[in-house]
N, C-alpha and C positions, 0 to 999 in steps of 0.2 A: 786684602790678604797681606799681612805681613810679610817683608822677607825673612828668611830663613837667615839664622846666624851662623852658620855654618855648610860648607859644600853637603848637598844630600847625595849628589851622584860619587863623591870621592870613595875609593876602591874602600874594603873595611881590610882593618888591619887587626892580627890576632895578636893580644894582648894577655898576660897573664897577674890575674887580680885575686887575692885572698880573700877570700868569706869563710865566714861562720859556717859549720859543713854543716849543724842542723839546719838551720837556715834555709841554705842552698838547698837538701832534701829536700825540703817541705815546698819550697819552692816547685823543683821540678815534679812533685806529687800532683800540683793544681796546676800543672803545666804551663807555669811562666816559662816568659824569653827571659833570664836575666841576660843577654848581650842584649836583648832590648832597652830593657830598664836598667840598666849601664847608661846605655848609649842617652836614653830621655834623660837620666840625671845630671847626666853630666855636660846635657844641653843648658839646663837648668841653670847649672851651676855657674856656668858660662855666662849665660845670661845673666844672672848675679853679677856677676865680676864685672861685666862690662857697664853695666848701671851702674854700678857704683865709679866706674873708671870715670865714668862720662858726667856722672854729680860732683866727682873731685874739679877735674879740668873745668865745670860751667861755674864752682864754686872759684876757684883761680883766678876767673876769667872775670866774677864779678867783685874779688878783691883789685885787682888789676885796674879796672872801671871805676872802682870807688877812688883807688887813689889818684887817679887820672885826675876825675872829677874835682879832689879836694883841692889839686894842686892847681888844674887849668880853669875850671868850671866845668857848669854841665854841660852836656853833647846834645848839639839837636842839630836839625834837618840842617840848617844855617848855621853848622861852625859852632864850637864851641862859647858858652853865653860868661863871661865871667860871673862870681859870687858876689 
């Protein structure tokens, strides 16, 4: 099971968010939570963000590497290998 990216026990906090009022009707007609489907979305969204946060810094980190690399040689178990 994955962890959770965010506390689930953390208190809820009341918030206030504009929608579309047909929307919202039709919504509570078929008995959606929208503070549910808030709440999944914007786990979601979260989750986005942080994937992507995390492909910048490993991209960073393999510019970083390369130029390491160009400059010392390659990295292996034994210390860097000159080119």
């Amino acid at each position: 099971m994955r962890p959770s990216l965010y506390d689930l026990k953390a208190a809820k906090q009341t918030v206030s968010l504009t929608l579309n009022s047909d929307l919202y009707a039709q919504s509570k007609r078929f008995g959606i939570n929208a503070s549910q489907i808030a709440e999944e979305a914007l786990a979601q969204e979260v989750a986005r963000h942080k994937a992507e946060q995390l492909r910048s810094e490993i991209q960073r980190d393999i510019e970083a590497l390369d130029t390491y690399e160009s400059k010392y040689g390659f990295i292996s178990r034994n210390g860097p290998r000159a080119l």
